[in-house]
MMTF fields as JSON, N, C-alpha, C and O atoms, coordinates in Angstrom:
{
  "mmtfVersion": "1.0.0",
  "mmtfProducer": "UNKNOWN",
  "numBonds": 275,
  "numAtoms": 276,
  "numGroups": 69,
  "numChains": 1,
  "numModels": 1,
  "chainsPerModel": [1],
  "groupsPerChain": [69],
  "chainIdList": ["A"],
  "bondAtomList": [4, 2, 8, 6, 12, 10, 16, 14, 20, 18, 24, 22, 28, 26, 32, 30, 36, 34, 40, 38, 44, 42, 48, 46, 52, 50, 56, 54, 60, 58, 64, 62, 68, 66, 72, 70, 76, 74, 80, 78, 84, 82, 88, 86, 92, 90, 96, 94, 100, 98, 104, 102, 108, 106, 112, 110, 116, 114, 120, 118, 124, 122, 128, 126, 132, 130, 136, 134, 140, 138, 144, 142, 148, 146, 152, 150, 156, 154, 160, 158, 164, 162, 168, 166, 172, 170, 176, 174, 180, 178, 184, 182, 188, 186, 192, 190, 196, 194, 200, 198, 204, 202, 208, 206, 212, 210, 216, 214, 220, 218, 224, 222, 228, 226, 232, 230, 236, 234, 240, 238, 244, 242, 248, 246, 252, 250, 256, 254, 260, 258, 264, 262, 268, 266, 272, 270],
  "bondOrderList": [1, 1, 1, 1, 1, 1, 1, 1, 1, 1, 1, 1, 1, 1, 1, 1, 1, 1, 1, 1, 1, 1, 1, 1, 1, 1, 1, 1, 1, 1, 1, 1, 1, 1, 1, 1, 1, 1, 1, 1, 1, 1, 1, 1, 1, 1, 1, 1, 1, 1, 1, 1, 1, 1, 1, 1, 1, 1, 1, 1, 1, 1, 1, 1, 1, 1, 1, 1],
  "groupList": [{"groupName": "UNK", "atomNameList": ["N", "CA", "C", "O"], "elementList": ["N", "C", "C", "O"], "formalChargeList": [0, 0, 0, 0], "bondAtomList": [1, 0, 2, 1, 3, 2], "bondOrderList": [1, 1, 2], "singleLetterCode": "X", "chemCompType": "L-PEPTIDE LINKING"}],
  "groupTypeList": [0, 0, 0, 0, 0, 0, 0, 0, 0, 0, 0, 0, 0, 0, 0, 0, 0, 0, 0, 0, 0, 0, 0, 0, 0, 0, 0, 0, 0, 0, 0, 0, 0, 0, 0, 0, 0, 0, 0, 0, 0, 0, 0, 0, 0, 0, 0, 0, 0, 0, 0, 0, 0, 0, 0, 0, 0, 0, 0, 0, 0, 0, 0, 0, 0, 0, 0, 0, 0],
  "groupIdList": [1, 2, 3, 4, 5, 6, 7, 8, 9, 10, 11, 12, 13, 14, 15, 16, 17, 18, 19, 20, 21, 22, 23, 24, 25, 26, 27, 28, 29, 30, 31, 32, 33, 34, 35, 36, 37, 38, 39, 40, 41, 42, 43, 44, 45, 46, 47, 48, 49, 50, 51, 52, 53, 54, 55, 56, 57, 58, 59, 60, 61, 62, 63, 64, 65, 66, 67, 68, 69],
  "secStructList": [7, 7, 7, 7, 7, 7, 7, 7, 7, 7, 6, 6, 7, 7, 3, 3, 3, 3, 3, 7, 4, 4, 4, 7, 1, 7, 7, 3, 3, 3, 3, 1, 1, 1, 2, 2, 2, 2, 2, 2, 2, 2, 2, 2, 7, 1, 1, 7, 3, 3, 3, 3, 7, 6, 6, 7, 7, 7, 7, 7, 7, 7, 6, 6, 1, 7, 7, 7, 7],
  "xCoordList": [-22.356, -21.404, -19.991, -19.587, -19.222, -17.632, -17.132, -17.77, -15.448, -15.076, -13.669, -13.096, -13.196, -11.782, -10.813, -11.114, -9.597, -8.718, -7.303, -6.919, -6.595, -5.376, -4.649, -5.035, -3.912, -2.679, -1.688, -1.184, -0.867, 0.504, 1.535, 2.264, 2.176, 3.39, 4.865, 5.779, 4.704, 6.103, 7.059, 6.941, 8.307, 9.526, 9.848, 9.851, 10.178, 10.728, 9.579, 9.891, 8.173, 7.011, 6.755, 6.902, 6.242, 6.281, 4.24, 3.44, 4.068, 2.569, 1.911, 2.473, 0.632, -0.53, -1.484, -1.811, -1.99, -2.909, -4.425, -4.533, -5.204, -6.44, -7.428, -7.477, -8.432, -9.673, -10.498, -10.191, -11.927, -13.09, -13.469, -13.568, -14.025, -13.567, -14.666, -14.284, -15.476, -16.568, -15.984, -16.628, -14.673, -14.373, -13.762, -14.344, -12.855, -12.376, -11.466, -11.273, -10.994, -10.624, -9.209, -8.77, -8.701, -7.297, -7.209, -6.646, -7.752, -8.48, -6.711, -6.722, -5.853, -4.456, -3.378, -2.967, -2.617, -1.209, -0.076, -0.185, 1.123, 2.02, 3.141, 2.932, 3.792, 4.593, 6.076, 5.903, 7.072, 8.12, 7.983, 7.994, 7.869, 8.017, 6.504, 5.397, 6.832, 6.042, 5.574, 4.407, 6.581, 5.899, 5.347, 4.591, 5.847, 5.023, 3.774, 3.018, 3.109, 1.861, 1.345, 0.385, 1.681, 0.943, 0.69, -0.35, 2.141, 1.46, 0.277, -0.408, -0.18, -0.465, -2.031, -3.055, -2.158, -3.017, -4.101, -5.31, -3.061, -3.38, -3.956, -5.086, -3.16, -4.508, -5.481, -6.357, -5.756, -6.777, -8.065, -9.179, -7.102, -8.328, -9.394, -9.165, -10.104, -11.609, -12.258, -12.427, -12.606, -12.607, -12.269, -11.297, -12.947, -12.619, -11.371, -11.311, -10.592, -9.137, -8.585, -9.453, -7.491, -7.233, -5.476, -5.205, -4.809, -3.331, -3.037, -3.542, -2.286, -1.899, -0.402, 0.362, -0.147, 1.625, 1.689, 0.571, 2.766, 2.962, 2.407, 2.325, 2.074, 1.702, -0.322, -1.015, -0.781, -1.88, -2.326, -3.387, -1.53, -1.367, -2.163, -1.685, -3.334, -3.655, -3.086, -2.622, -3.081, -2.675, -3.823, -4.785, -3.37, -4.071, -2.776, -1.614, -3.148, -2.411, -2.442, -3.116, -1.644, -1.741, -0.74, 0.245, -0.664, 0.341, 1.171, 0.66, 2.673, 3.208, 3.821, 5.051, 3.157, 2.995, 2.466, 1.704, 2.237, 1.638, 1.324, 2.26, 0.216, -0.159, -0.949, -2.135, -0.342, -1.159, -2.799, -2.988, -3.866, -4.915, -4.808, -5.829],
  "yCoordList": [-3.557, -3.392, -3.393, -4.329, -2.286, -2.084, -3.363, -3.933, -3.943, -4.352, -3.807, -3.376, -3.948, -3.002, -3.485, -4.639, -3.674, -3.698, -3.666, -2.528, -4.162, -3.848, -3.102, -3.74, -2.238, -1.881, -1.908, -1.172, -2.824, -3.601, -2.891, -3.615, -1.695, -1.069, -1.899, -2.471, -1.752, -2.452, -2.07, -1.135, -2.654, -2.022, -0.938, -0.681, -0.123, 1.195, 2.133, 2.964, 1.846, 2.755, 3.464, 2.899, 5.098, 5.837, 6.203, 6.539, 5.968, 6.52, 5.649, 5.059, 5.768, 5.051, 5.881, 6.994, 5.165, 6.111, 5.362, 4.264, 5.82, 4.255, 5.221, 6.415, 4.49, 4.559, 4.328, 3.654, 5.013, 4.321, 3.374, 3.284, 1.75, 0.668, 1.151, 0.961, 1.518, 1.176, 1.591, 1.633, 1.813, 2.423, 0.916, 0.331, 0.17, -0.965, -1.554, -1.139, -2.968, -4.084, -3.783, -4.341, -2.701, -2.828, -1.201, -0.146, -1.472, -0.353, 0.353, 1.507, -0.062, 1.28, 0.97, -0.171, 1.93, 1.617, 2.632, 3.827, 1.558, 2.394, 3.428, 3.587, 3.909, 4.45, 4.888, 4.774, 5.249, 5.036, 6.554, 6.873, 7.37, 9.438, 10.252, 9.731, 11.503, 11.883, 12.641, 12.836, 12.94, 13.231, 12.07, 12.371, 10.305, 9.28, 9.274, 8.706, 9.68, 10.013, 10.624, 10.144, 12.14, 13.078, 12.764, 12.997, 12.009, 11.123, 10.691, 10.942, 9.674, 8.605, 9.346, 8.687, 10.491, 10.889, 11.778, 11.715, 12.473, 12.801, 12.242, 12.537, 10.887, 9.829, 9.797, 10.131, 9.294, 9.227, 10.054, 9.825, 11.495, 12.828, 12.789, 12.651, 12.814, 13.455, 12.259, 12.396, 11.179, 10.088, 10.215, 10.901, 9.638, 9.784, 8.609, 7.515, 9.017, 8.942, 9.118, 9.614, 8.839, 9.862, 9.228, 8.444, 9.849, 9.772, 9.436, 10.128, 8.465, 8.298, 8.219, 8.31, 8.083, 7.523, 6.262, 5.76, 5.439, 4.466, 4.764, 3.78, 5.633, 6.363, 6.454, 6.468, 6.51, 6.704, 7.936, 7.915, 9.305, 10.35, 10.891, 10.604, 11.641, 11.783, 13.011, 13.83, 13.204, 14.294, 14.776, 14.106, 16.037, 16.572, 17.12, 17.351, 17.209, 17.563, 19.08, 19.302, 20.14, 21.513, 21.602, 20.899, 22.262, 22.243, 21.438, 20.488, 21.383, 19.988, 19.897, 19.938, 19.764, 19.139, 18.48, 18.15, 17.609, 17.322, 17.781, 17.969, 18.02, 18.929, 18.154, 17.878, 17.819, 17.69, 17.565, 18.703, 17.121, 17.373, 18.284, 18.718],
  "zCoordList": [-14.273, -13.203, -13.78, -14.469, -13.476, -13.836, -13.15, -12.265, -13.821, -12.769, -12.903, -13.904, -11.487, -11.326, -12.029, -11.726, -12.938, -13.079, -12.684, -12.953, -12.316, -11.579, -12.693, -13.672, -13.117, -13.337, -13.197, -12.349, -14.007, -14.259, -14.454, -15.132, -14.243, -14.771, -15.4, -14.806, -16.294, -16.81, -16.263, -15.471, -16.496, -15.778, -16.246, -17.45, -15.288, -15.731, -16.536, -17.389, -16.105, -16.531, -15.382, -14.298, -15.467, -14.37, -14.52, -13.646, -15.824, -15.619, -16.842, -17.765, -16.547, -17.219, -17.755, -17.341, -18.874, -19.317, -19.373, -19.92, -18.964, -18.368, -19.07, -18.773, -20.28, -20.682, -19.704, -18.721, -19.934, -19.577, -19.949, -21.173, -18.791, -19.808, -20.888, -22.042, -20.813, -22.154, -23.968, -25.017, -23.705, -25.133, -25.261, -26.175, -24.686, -25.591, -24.14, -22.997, -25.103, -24.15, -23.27, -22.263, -24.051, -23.685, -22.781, -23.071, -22.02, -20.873, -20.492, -20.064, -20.589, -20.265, -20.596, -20.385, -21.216, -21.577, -20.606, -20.333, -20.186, -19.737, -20.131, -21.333, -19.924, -20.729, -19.326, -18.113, -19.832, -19.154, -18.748, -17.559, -19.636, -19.702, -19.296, -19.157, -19.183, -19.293, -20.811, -21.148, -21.468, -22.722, -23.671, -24.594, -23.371, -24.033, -23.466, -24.255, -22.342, -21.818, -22.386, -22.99, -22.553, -23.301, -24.709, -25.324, -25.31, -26.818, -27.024, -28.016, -25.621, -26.029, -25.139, -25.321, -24.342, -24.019, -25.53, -25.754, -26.225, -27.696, -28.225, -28.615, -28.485, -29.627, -29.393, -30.191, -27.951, -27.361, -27.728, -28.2, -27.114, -27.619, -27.099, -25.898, -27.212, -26.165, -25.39, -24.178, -25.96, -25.168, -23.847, -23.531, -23.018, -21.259, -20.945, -21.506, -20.115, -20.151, -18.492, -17.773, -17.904, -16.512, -17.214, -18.124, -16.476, -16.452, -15.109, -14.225, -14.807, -13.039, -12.956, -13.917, -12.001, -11.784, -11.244, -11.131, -10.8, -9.759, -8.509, -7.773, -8.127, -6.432, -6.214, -5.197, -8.107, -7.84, -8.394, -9.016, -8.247, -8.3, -9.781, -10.878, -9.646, -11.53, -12.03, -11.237, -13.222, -13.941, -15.406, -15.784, -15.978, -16.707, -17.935, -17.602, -18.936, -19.744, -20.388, -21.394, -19.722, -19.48, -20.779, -20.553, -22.122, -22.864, -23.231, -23.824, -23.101, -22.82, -21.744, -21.748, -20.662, -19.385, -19.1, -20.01, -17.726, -16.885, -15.696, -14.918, -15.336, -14.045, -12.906, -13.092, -11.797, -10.734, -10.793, -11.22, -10.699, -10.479, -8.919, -8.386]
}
């Protein structure tokens, strides 16, 4: 059984980048930008991943963007 996580935004973080927990303990990091997202969505790399905002809102990483789901 998963269990939910809350997501903490630091100050002045606009989006998160949240693993599936099963890859490791430290299930999401925030970031203030949207291109530190796409950084930090990179490392990541194929691994299952979602991008959100403060609102909830997910995204996909289209080039160097972020796109709406």
């Amino acid at each position: 059984m998963t269990t939910l996580q809350a997501i903490v935004f630091a100050p002045g973080h606009k989006f998160a980048v949240v693993l599936a927990p099963e890859y490791s303990l430290d299930t999401y990091s925030t970031h203030r930008t949207e291109i530190k997202a796409i950084e930090a969505s990179r490392v990541i790399g194929r691994r299952s991943h979602q991008i959100i905002d403060t609102t909830g809102r997910r995204y996909q990483v289209v080039g160097d963007q972020l796109v709406t789901h």
